[in-house]
Structures are given as structure tokens and as C-alpha cells.
C-alpha positions as a Python dict, from the first residue, in 0.01 Angstrom:
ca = {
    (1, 'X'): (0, 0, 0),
    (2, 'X'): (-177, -334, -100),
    (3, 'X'): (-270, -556, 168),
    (4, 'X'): (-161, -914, 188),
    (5, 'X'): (-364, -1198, 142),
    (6, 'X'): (-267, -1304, 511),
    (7, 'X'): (-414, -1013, 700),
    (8, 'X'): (-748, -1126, 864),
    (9, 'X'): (-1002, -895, 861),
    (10, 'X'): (-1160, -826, 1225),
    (11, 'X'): (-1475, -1023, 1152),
    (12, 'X'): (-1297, -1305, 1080),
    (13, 'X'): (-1161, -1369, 1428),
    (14, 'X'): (-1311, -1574, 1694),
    (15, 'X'): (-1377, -1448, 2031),
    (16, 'X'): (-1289, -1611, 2383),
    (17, 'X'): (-1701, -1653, 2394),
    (18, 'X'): (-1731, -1937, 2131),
    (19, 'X'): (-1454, -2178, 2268),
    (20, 'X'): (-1623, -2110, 2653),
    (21, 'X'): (-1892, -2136, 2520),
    (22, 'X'): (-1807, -2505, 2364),
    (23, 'X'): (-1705, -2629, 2716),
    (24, 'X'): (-1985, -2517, 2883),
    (25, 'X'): (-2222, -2686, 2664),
    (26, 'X'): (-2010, -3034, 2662),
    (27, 'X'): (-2023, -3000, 3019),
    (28, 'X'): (-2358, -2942, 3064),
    (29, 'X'): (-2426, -3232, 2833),
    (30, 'X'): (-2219, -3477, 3040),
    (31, 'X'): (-2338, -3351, 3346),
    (32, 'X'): (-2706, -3440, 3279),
    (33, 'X'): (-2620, -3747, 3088),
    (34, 'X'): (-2482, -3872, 3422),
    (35, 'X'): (-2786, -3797, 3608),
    (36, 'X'): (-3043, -3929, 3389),
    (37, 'X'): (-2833, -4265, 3425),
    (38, 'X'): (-2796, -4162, 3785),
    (39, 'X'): (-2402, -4288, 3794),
    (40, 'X'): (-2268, -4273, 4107),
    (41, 'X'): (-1849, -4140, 4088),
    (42, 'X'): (-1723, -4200, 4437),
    (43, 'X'): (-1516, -3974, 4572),
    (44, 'X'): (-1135, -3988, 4555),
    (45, 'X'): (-912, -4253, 4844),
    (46, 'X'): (-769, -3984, 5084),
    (47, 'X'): (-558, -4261, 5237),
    (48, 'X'): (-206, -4174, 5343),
    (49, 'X'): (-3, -4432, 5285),
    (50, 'X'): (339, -4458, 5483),
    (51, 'X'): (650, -4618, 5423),
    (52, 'X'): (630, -4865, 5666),
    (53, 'X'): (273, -5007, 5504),
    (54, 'X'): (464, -4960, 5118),
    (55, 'X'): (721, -5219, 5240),
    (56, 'X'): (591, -5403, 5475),
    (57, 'X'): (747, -5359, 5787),
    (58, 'X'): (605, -5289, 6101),
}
């Protein structure tokens, strides 16, 4: 039996480690290029807005 030129061999794969791996680092690299600017994110508006401030209306 002759094996097709689209079988992978299993050193050819990629494991779950080198996409984690990816994030991690971009996140690690955003998360100190913040602080050595030292941006400040505010936090997110946890205002509840009701219908009667929408339209108007007392």
C-alpha cells in the first residue's frame, strides 16, 4: 500500500502549545507596553439607562 502525498507525518503537526503559546506572548507584550507608557483604560459605564431617560419623558 503506497501512501499518499497528503498524509502528514506526526512531526509535522502543530500542537495546542505553539498557538497558546503565541497569545501569551502578544499579551504579555501589550500588557507591559501599556505600563511602561503607564495608559490609564477606565473602566467600563455601568449606567442603566431606562426608557423614560432614552425618550425623554419624565
Amino acid at each position: 500500500m503506497t501512501k499518499s502525498s497528503f498524509d502528514k507525518s506526526p512531526d509535522q503537526e502543530f500542537s495546542v502549545g505553539l498557538p497558546v503559546g503565541i497569545i501569551v506572548f502578544c499579551m504579555l507584550g501589550i500588557s507591559v507596553y501599556l505600563a511602561v507608557l503607564g495608559a490609564d483604560i477606565p473602566p467600563p459605564s455601568t449606567k442603566v439607562y431606562l426608557t423614560a431617560d432614552v425618550t425623554g419623558q419624565p
